[in-house]
N, C-alpha and C positions, 0 to 999 in steps of 0.2 A: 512119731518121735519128733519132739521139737528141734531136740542137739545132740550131740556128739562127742566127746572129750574122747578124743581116739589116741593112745600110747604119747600122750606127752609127758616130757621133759623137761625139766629148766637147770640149766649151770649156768653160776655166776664167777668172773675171773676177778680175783681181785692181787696185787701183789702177785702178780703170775701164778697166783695157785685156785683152782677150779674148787668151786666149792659147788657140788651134786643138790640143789633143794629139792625138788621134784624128780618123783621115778618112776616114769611107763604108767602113768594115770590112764584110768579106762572107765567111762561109764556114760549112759545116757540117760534124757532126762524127755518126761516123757509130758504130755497133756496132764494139766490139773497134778504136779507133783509140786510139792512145797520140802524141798532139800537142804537140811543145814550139813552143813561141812565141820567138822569136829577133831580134836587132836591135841597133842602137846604144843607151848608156846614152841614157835619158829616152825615147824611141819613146812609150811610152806600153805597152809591155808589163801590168806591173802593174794599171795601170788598166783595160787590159782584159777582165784576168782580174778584178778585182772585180764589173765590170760582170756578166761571163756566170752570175758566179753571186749576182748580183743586191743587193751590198752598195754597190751603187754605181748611178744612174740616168744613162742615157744622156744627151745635152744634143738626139738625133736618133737614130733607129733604133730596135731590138729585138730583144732576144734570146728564142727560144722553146727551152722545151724538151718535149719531145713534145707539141709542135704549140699549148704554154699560154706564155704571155709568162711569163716565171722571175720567181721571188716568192722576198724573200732568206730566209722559213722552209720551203723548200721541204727535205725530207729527203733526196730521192735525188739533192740535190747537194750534195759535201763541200767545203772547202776545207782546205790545211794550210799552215800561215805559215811564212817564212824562220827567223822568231825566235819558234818554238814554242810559244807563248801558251798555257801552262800556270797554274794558279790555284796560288802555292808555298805553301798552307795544307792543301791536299787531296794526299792519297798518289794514288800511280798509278792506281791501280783507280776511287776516287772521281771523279778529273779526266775518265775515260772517260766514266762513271755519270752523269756530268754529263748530256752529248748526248742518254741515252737516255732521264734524267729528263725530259728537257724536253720528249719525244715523249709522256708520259705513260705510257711501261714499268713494268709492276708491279715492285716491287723486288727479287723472286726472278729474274725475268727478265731483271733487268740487269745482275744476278751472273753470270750463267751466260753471257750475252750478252761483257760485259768480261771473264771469264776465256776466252770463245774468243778473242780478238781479242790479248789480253794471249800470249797463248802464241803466235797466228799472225804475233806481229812480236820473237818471239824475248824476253820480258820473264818468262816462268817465275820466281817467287821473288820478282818487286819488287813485287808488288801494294799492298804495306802502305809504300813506300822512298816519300819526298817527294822534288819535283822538284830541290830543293838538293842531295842525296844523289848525284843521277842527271851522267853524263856527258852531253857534246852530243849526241851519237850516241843516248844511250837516252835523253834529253828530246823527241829526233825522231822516235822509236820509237813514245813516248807519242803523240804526235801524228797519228802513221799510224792508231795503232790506235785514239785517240780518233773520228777520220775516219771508220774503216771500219765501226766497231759502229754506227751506223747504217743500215749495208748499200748504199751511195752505187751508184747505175746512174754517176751521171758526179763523179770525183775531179779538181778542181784544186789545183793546188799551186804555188807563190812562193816560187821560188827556195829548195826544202827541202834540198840539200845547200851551198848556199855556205858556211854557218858551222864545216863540219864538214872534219876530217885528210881528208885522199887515201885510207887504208886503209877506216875507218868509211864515208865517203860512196860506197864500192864495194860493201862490203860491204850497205847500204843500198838501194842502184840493184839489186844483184840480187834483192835479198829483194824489193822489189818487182816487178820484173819476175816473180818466182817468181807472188805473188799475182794480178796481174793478169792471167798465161795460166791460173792455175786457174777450170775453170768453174764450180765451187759456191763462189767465193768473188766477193767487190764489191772494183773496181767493171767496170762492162762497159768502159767510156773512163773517157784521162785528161787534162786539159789540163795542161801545166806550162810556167811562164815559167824561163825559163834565160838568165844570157850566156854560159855557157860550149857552145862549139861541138862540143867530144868529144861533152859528156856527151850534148847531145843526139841524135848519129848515132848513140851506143850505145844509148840509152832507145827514142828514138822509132818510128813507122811514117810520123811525116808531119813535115816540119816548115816553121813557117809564118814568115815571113821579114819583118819591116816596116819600113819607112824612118826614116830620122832625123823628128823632131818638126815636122809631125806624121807620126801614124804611119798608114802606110798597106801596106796588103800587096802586097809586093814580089811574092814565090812561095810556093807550094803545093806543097812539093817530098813524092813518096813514095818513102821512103828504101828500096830493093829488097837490103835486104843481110839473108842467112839469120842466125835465131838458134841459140844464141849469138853473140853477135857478140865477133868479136876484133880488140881496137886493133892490133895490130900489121900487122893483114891489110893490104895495099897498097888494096883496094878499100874500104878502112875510110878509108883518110886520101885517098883520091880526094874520096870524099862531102863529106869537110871540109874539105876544099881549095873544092870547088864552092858550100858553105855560103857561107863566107869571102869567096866572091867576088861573092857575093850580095848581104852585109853592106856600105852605104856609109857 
């Protein structure tokens, strides 16, 4: 077992009055599972995911990851944002260089480190291109690969295709799907918030279902459809049919 999500909680006080988003969340996530998180807008998806990877403190519960309560400078967990939170003063390569500086990587090491990660999410040639330059797609790219040079055992992610075209955002879901069954590459798990219900019977192996606000977990669905996986398959749109029906 990688982590933990043990009976958490989250209230938010606003105007003195307590607003419940999260309720008695429970689940773990295990070696080689790939989890999207799924629900009505506001459930508290987002927040969740903050929580597990520790940029956010529970109001009840905890989250462990290999058996230590998650501490948000913890390395081997990544996260990668919807709106790609790039520094638009640093070229590609530097914005990576970042993450690795801050682990205190010698600076030969973090060359060599960003140029494997730079090439492993398809970015050959932009090393020196500033985030301005870059399309959606490769600002998300940046992003992955910012993530990954770290070498992350557990990668979440917030909603990283919704900004981006139908072609790009395919193109993307596969190239990670590619990374994640390679074994010498990071991360082992991945958590990702998603409202879209395709993407997640194409991405996932699990997917976790929560109620309207507050949020609570509905199902623990394991998605049993062989990879590749093809939308068109009849057994592809059964699962999202069944998703859907899940969703109140």
């Amino acid at each position: 077992m990688l982590a933990e999500i043990r009976s958490v909680s989250k209230t938010y006080e606003s105007d003195g009055n307590k607003i419940l988003a999260l309720d008695n969340i429970n689940f773990q996530v295990d070696d080689n599972d790939f989890i999207c998180i799924v629900g009505p807008s506001g459930c508290g998806k987002s927040t969740l995911l903050r929580i597990i990877v520790g940029l956010e403190k529970p109001t009840s519960g905890e989250v462990f990851f290999k058996g230590e309560v998650i501490a948000a400078d913890n390395p081997k967990v990544a996260m990668v944002f919807q709106n790609f939170a790039l520094f638009p003063w640093f070229t590609v390569k530097e914005n990576i260089k970042l993450a690795l500086e801050a682990l205190g990587i010698k600076e030969k090491e973090q060359d060599e480190i960003a140029s494997k990660y730079i090439k492993a999410v398809g970015l050959d040639g932009f090393e020196r291109v500033y985030p301005r330059e870059l399309s959606g797609g490769m600002k998300q790219r940046v992003g992955f690969a910012r993530a990954l040079a770290v070498e992350p055992v557990l990668l979440c992610m917030d909603e990283p295709f919704s900004s981006l075209d139908a072609l790009t955002s395919q193109n993307l879901k596969d190239d990670l799907l590619m990374l994640w069954a390679e074994k010498n590459m990071p991360p082992d798990a991945v958590i990702m918030v998603t409202h879209n219900v395709e993407e997640a019977v194409y991405l996932a192996n699990r997917i976790i279902i929560l109620s309207p606000r507050p949020g609570k977990v509905m199902a623990d669905l394991k998605i049993e459809l062989t990879r590749p996986r093809n939308r068109k398959d009849p057994e592809f749109y059964r699962w999202v049919d069944k998703v859907y029906s899940l969703i109140v």
